[in-house]
C-alpha positions in Angstrom: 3.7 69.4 107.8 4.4 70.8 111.3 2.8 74.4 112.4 6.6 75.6 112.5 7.4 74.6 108.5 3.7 76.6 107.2 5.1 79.7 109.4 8.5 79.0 107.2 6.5 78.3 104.4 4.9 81.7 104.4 7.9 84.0 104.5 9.9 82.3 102.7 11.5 83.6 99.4 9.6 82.5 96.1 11.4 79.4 94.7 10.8 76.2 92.9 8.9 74.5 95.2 6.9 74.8 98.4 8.9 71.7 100.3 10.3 72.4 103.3 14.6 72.0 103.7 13.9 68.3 105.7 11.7 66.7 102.5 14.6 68.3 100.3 17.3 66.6 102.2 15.6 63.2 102.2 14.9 63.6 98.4 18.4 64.5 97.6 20.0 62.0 100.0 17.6 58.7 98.8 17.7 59.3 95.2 21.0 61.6 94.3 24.0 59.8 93.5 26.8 61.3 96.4 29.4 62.6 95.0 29.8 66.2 96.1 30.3 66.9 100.1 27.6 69.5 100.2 27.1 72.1 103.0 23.6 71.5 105.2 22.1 74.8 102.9 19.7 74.4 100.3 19.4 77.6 97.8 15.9 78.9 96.7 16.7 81.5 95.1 19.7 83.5 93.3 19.9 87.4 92.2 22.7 89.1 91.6 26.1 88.2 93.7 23.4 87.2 97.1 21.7 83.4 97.4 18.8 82.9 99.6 17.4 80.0 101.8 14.2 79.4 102.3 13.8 81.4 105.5 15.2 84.8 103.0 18.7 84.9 104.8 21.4 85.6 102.5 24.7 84.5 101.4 27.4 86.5 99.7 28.4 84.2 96.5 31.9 84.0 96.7 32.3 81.2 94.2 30.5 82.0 91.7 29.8 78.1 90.5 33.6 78.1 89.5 33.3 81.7 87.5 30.0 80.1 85.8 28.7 83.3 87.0 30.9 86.3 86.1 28.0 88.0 85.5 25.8 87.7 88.4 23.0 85.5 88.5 20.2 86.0 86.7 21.4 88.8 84.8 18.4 90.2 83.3 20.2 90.9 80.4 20.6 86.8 79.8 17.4 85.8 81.2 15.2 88.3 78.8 17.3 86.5 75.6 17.0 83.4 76.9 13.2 83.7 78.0 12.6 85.5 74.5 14.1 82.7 72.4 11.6 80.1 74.3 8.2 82.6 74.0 9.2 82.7 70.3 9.5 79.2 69.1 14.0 79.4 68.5 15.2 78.3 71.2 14.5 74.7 71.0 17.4 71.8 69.8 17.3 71.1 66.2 19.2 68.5 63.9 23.0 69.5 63.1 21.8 69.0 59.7 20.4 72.4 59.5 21.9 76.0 60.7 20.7 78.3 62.4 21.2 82.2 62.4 21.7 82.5 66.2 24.5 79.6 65.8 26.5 82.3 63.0 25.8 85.0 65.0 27.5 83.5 68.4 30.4 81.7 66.3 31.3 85.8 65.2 30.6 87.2 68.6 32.9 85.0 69.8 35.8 85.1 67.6 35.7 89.1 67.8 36.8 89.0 70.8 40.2 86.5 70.5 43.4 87.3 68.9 44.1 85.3 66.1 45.1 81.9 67.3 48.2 80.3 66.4 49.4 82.6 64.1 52.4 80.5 63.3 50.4 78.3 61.2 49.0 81.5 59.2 46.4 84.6 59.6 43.4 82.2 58.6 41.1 83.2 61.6 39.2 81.0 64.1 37.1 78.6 64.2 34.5 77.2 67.4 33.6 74.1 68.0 30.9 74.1 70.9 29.9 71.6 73.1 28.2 71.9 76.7 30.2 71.4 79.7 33.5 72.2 80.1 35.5 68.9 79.6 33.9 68.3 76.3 35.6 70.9 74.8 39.0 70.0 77.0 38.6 66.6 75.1 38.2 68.3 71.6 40.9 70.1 72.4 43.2 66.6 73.3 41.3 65.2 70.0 42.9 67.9 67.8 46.4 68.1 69.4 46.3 64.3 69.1 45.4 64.5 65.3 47.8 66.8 64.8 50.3 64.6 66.0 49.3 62.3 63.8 48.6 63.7 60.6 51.2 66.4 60.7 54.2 65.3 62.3 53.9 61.9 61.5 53.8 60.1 64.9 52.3 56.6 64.9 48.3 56.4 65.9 48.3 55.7 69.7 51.7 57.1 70.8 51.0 60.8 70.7 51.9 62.3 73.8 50.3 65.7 75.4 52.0 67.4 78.6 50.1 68.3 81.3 50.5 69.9 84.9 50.8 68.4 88.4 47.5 69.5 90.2 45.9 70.2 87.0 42.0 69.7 86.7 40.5 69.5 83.0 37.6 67.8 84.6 36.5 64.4 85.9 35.7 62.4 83.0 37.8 59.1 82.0 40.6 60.6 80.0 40.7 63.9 82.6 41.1 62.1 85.4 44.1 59.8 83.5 46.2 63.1 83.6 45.2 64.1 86.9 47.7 64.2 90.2 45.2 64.0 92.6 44.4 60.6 93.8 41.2 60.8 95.0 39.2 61.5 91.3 40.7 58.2 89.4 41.6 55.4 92.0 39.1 53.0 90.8 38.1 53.9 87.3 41.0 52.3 85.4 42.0 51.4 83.0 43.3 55.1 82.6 43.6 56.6 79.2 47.6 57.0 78.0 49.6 59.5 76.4 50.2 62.3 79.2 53.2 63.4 81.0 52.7 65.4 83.9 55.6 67.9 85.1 55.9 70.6 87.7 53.5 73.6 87.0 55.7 76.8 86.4 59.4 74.3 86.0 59.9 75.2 81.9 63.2 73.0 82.2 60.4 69.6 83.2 58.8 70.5 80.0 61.7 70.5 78.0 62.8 67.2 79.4 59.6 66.0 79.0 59.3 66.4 75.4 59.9 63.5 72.9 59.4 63.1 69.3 55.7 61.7 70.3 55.4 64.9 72.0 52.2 66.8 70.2 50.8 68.7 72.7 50.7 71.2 75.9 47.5 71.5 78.0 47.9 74.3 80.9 45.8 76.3 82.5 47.2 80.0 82.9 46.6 79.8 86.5 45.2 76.8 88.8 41.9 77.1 90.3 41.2 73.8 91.6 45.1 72.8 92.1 45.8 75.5 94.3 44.8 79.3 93.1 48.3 79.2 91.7 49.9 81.7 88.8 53.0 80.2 87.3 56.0 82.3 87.5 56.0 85.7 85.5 57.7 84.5 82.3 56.9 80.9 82.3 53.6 80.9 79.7 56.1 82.9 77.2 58.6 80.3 77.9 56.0 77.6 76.5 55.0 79.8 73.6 58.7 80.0 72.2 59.2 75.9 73.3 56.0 75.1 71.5 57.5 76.8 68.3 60.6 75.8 68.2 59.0 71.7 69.1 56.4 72.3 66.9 53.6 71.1 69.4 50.3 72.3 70.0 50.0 74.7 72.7 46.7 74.8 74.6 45.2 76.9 77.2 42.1 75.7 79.6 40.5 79.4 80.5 37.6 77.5 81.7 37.6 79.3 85.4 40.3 82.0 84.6 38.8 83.7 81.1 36.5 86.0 80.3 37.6 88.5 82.5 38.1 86.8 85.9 41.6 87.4 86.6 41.2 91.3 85.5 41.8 90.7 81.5 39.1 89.3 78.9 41.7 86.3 78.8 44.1 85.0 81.0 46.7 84.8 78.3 46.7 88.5 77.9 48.9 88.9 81.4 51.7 87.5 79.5 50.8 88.6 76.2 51.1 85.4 74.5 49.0 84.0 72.4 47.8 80.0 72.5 47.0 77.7 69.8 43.9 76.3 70.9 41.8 77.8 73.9 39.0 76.5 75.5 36.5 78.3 77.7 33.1 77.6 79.0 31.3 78.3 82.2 30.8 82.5 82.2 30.3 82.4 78.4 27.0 81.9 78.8 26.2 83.6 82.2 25.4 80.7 84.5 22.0 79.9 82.8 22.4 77.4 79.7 25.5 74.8 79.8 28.0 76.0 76.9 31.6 75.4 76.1 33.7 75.7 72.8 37.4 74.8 71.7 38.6 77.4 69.1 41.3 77.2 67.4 43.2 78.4 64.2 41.3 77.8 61.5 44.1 75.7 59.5 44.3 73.7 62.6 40.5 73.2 63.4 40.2 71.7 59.4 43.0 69.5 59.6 41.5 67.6 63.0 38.1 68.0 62.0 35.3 66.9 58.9 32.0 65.6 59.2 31.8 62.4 61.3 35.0 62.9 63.2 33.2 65.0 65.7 30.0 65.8 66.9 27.1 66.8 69.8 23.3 67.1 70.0 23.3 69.8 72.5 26.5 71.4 71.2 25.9 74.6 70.3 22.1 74.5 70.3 19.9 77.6 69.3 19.0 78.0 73.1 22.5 77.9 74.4 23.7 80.2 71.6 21.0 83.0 72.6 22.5 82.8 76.0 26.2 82.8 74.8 25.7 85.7 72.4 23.6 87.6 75.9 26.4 86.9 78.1 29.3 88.1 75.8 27.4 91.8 75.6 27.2 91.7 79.3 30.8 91.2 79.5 32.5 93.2 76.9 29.5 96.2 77.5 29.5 96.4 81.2 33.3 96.1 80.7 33.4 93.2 83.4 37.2 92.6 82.5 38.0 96.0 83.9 35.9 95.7 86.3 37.6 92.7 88.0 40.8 94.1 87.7 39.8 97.0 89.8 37.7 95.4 92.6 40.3 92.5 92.9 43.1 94.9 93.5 40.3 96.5 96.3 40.1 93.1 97.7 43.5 91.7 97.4 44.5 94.8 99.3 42.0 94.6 102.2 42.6 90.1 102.1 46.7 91.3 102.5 45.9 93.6 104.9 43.8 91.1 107.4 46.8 88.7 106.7 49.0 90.9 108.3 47.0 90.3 111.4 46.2 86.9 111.6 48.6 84.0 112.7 46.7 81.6 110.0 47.0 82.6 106.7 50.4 81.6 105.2 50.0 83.5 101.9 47.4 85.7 99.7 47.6 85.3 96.2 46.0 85.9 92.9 44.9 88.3 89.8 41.6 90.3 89.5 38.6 88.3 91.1 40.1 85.4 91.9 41.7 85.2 95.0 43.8 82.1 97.1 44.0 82.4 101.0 46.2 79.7 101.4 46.4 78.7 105.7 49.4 77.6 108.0 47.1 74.9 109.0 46.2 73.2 105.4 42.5 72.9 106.5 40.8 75.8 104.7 37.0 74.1 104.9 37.1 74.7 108.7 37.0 78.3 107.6 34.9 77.9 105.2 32.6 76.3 107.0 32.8 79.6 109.8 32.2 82.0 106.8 28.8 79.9 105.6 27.7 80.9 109.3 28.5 84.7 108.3 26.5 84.8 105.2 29.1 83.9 103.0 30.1 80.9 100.4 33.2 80.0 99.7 35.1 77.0 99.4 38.6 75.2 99.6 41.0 74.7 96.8 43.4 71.9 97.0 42.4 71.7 100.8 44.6 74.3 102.0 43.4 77.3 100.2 40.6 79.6 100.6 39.0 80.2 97.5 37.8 84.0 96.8 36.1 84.2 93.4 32.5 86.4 93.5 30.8 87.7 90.7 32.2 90.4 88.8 29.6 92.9 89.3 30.7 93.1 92.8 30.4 95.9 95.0 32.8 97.8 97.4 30.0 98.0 99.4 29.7 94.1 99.0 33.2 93.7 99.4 33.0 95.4 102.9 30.6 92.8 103.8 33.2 90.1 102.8 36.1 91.7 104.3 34.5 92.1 107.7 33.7 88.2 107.8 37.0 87.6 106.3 38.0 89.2 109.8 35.8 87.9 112.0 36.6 84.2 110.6 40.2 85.1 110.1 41.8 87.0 113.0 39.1 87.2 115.5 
């Protein structure tokens, strides 16, 4: 080790480890499987909406792992539960044989805080199923609108059909990427898993066409994060509501990035007022510290799809996760983080519209609460991105011609300054 990476070594901010940025490179590059384009910036340490290097600069979050962290990182609030449950002997995975109280208590927490679900099919409640990443719970979700298919409307095993969205992502596993319009996550992995239409996201008259009697499903997110930082049309997620009814198919919502509280309302949905059948979330509902998903759905529905054997997870829902869940929930609903994001997003999306109005490369500015699109004239939003890293602040592209704006929710104005005036300097100046 050189004289130059001890001096480093000594101010540097306290991390995992005492390697220098070149060993972590060479360790990540040799053994790590390459599959993300990363930026040339390793993280030590995280607190609040900044991330540090090893040399104690700081970087302005402004993704927030993909609204994983709606409520900052490290939120003492979720690290004290979380570090509590480990120092007193409940936080560890246990058989599914057995429940546990924290389990109950999350499952409750939870459905406090969502309208009844389908109410169509009756005032029964909700029910959770967990799981741990996000696209577990998006294929629970495709496992019960399949089964529903099935077992209620009589459509043969294997031709159930579920209607999804051009420039959709529900994640990059086998029967995610199936569905997906974007070339580049399935060339090469097929065979590709059948039984999806994709339509134009926002066109209610492609849905209708697309519906046939094998039709038993609709999976949409409320608004795009990865497609675009699109919202459909004001109108258009009613519009599937009263199609969904009058098909008689499941209607689903993906909140994974755009729920609890990121667009300015605990869900999504509640924009429109319209109620889904089945939601899923993940990411946020446990704070960024412990992977945690769930599909919930009516309660009617949830029995009909699923009994013992027809589903299941080790991790899903484990006592550790659930201590998390339960911690971040609080945070959100008791800081009032919902709110929150509507107000500072309407601070930002006013100051983003007003540096549009200067610059010659940003086409459009669109979005709801804390989570923002900069779409360019140029379709190469990573060459700014790559300008702002140099500023002190991450970001990154959506769709490759969008700027993606989406930083904690306990933002600052003061902290918004700080964006804006990078925003500026990599925008107009």
């Amino acid at each position: 080790m050189s004289d130059s990476d001890t001096q480093t070594i000594q101010n540097m901010v306290t991390g995992f480890s005492r390697l220098n940025d070149e060993e972590v490179f060479k360790q990540c590059q040799t053994y790590g499987a390459n599959h993300y384009p990363r930026y040339d910036l390793i993280i030590r340490t995280a607190e609040g909406v900044w991330l540090f290097d090893v040399k104690n600069n700081r970087y302005l979050d402004c993704l927030a792992a993909y609204s994983a962290a709606n409520q900052g990182h490290h939120h003492p609030r979720i690290v004290q539960a979380v570090a509590g449950a480990l120092q007193n002997n409940y936080g560890s995975v246990l058989s599914n044989m057995v429940y546990t109280d924290v389990l109950g208590i999350f499952y409750e927490k939870l459905n406090k805080l969502l309208p009844q679900l389908a109410p169509r099919f009756g005032e029964h409640g909700n029910k959770i199923l967990p799981k741990n990443g996000g696209v577990e719970s998006v294929e629970t979700a495709i496992k019960m609108m399949r089964y529903y298919g099935y077992k209620e409307k009589g459509i043969t095993d294997g031709k159930q059909e579920i209607i999804v969205f051009e420039n959709n992502f529900h994640g990059r596993m086998i029967t995610e990427v199936s569905y997906s319009t974007t070339k580049k996550y399935k060339e090469g992995f097929g065979p590709l898993t059948p039984g999806f239409i994709a339509v134009e996201f926002g066109n209610i008259d492609a849905v209708r066409d697309a519906i046939t009697d094998n039709t038993c499903g609709i999976l949409v997110e409320p608004m795009q994060g990865e497609g675009g930082m699109y919202q459909p049309p004001d109108g258009f997620l009613k519009d599937l509501r009263e199609l969904a009814d009058e098909k008689d198919i499941i209607l689903t919502f993906d909140e994974i990035q755009v729920g609890l509280g990121r667009t300015g309302k605990m869900f999504c949905f509640e924009h429109e007022n319209v109620v889904p059948d089945g939601l899923i979330l993940g990411k946020a509902i446990s704070g960024g510290v412990i992977p945690l998903s769930v599909f919930a759905a009516n309660s009617r529905l949830m029995d009909i799809a699923f009994n013992p054997g027809s589903d299941g997870s080790t991790y899903g829902g484990y006592p550790l996760a659930c201590v998390a869940g339960c911690a971040a929930l609080n945070v959100i609903v008791e800081e009032k983080l919902a709110l929150r994001s509507e107000q500072m997003g309407a601070v930002l999306k006013k100051k983003i519209e007003e540096i549009a109005s200067r610059s010659d490369k940003v086409k459009e500015v669109r979005g709801r609460g804390l989570f923002i699109g900069i779409e360019l004239h140029d379709g190469d939003a990573m060459k700014y991105c790559k300008k702002l890293l140099d500023l002190g602040v991450l970001t990154n592209d959506s769709h490759g011609h969008t700027l993606r704006i989406s930083p904690p929710l306990i933002i600052t104005e003061e902290q918004i300054e700080y964006l804006v005036e990078r925003l500026d300097e990599a925008l107009v100046k």
